[in-house]
N, C-alpha and C positions, 0 to 999 in steps of 0.2 A: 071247670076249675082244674082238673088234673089232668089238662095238656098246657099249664102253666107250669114254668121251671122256676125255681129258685134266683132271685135275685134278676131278674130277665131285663133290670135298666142299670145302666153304667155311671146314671147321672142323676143328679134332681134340678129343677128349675123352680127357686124359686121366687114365689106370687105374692106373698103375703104385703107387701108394701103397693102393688101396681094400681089399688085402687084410690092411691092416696097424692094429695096433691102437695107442692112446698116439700116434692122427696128430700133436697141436697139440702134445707134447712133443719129438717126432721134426724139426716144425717151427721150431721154438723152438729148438733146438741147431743148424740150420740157419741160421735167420737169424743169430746168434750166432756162429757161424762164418764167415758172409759180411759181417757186419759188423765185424768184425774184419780181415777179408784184405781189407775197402775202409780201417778207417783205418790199419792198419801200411803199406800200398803206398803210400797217402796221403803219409804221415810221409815215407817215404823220398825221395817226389818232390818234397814240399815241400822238403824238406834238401837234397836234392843241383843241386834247380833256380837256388832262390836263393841259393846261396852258388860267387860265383864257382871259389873256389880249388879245388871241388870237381868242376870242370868240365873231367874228365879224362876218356881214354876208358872206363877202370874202371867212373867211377861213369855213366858214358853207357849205359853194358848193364847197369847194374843198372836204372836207369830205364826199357830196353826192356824188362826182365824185368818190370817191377812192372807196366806197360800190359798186359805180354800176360797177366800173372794178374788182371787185374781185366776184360777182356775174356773169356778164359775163365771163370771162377767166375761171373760178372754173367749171363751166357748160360747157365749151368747152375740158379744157385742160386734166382734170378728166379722161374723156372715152376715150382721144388718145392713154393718160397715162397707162391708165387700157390696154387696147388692144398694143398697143409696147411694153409695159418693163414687167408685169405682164403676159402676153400673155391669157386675160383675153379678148375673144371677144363677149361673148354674155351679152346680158343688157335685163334686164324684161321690158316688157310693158310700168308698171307703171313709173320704173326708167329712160326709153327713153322718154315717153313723159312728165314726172316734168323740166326734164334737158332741151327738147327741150322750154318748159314754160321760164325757169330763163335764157334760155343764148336770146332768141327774145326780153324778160322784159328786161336784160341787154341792147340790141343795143336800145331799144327806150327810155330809159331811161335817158341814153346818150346824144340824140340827143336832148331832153327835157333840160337834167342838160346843155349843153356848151350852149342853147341856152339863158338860165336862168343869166349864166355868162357871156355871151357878152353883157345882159340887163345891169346887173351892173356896168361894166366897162364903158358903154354907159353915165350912172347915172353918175357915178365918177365924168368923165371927162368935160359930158355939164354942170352939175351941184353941181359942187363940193359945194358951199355953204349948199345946201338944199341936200345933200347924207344922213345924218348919219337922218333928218325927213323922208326923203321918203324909204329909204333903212334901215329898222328895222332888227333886229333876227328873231320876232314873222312875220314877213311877209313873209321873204323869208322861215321859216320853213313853213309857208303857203304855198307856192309859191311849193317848193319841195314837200307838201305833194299832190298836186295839180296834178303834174306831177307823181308820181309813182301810184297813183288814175287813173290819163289817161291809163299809161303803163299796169295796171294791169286788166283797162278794154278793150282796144285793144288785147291784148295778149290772156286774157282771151274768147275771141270771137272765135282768132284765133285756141287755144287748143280745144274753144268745135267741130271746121268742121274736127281737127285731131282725136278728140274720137268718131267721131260719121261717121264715116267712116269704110269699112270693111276690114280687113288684109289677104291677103290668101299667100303673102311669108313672111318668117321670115327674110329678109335679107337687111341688109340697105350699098349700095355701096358706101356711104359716110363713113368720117373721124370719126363725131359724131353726135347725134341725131337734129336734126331741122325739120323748117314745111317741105322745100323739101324732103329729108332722106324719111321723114314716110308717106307723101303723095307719092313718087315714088312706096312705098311700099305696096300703098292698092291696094285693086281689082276693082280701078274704073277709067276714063280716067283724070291721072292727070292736065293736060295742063289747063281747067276750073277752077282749084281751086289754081292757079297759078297767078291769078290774085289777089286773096286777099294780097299773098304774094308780090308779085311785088309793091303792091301801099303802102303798106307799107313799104316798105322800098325804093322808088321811092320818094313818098311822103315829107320826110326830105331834098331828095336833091332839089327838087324844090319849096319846100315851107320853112323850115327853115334854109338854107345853104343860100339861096338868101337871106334872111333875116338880116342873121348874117352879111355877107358880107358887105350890105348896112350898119349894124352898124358900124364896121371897116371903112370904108370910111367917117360916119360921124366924129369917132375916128378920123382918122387923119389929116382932115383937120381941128377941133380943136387944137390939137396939133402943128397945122404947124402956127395956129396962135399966140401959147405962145412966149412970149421976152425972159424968162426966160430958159435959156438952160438945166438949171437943173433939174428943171420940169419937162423939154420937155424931157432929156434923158430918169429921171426914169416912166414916163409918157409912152415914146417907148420899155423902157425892159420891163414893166408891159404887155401893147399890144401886146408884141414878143411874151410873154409866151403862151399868150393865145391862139395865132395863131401858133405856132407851137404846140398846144393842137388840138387846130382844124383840121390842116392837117394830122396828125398823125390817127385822126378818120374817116375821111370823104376824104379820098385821096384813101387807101381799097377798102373803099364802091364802090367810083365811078369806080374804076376797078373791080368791082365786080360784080355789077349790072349792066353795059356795057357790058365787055366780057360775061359774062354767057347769057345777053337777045341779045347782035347785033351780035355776031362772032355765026357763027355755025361752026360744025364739031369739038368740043375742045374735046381733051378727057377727059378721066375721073380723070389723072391725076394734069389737069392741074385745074379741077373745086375743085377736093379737096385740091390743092392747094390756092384758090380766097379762099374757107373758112375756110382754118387753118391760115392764116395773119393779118385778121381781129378782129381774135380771140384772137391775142397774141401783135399784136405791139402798137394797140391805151393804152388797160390795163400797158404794161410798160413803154412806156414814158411818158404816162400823170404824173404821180408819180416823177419819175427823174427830171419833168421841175421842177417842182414847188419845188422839193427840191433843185434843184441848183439855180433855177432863183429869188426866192420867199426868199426877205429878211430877214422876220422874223423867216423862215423856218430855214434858217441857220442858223441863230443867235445863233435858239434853239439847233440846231447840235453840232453847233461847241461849249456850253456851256455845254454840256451834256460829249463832249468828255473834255474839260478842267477841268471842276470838274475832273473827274476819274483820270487825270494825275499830279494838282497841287497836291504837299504833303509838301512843308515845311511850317510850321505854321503861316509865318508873311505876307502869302499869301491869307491865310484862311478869311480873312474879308472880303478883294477883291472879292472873290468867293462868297461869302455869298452875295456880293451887286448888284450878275448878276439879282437875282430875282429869281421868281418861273420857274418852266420851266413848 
């Protein structure tokens, strides 16, 4: 092992789809998928950026959510892409481990942003009088820039044990680049450096997943104490969304992080399967709730398509009176 140098391949090839038949169909549902969870996040950011009234802390962490799912899926989806439909399998060094950077920055970031959001919601609902003193723009931009500062010093820990590590095959038998991928791939006994990995991404489900959870619970038994039914309903859609936000991301993981660490004997199919799901289903429905669930979201929707379709003129003031969008 120590007349291995550092970094000794220029390139990775990869494997992870070659045993798999109906590749450019496989592909094709992929792009489809990621094109999709670029224009829905899209949508959302266009709507909530330009329209002042919408420039609440609320929709400020939906905006962070939408960045970090378009950073995670763009890092994942990219090199499935490239390698099925392009039939483009080799990736440089550099390029395997930036991507492996933004799609790990993406899942922590994540778990940082929904946890940020189920604070607020928590805020809302025990303290609705004193939300809009305690719950600022300038805090929670604080509060986010807080969390992508964690992300990118965690992450960044995790890239320097992946560069400084030695490579002696060019082959990565995963989907697309991550810490596992390129740790299986160096010339040293992976299993010890698996641990870094493991507790990080371990780490959210026992410490902010429990977290969250206890918020929700204090959510609803608040709510169960409102008279007001109306309240209480838009009170439970609000909460719905958020938790089917939640499980959408953290429901993956824990099939993830289970099967791959307590099942043995899986193949190899079935691991780059736990990591091409993760990569695709939390990025497009976080987007989708919040444009169907998310009232104001709508509102803007559906005045965006009304403008373009009103045309007779004695209609034109009405329009003019929806507001900014």
């Amino acid at each position: 092992m120590a007349n291995y140098t550092m970094n000794t391949v220029d390139s990775f090839i990869i494997t992870g789809f070659d045993h798999l038949q109906n590749q450019k169909f496989l592909g094709f549902l992929i792009l489809t998928a990621y094109m999709l969870i670029l224009l829905v996040n899209s949508i959302n950011l266009c709507i909530i950026s330009t329209n002042r009234h919408l420039h609440k802390p609320m929709y400020i962490l939906i905006c962070n959510l939408a960045v970090v799912d378009i950073i995670f899926s763009s890092s994942c989806s990219t090199t499935m892409i490239s390698v099925l439909l392009a039939e483009i399998k080799t990736v440089s060094y550099h390029s395997c481990i930036s991507r492996t950077f933004f799609a790990h920055l993406g899942d922590v970031t994540e778990c940082l942003a929904l946890t940020l959001m189920a604070i607020d919601r928590l805020i809302a609902i025990r303290l609705p009088l004193r939300y809009q003193s305690i719950v600022t723009n300038s805090r929670i931009l604080l509060f986010i820039f807080l969390t992508w500062l964690a992300g990118f010093a965690v992450i960044g820990y995790l890239i320097s044990v992946v560069d400084n590590v030695p490579y002696c095959q060019p082959v990565i038998r995963y989907v697309f680049c991550n810490y596992v991928s390129m740790m299986r791939a160096a010339c040293v006994g992976a299993e010890p450096y698996f641990f870094i990995s493991t507790m990080i991404s371990v780490g959210p489900i026992c410490g902010l997943l429990p977290f969250i959870l206890c918020t929700y619970v204090v959510m609803a038994y608040s709510v169960s104490k409102l008279s007001n039914n109306a309240s209480k309903k838009q009170l439970i859609n609000t909460c719905l969304s958020h938790i089917i936000v939640l499980f959408s991301y953290y429901a993956p993981k824990l099939v993830s992080v289970f099967l791959t660490r307590l099942i043995v004997g899986m193949t190899l199919t079935d691991r780059n399967t736990i990591f091409i799901v993760p990569s695709l289903v939390s990025p497009l429905i976080n987007p989708a709730v919040y444009c169907t669930r998310t009232k104001e979201i709508r509102k803007r929707l559906a005045n965006v398509f009304m403008r373009k379709t009103i045309v007779p003129n004695h209609l034109k003031i009405s329009t003019l009176d929806l507001g900014p969008i």
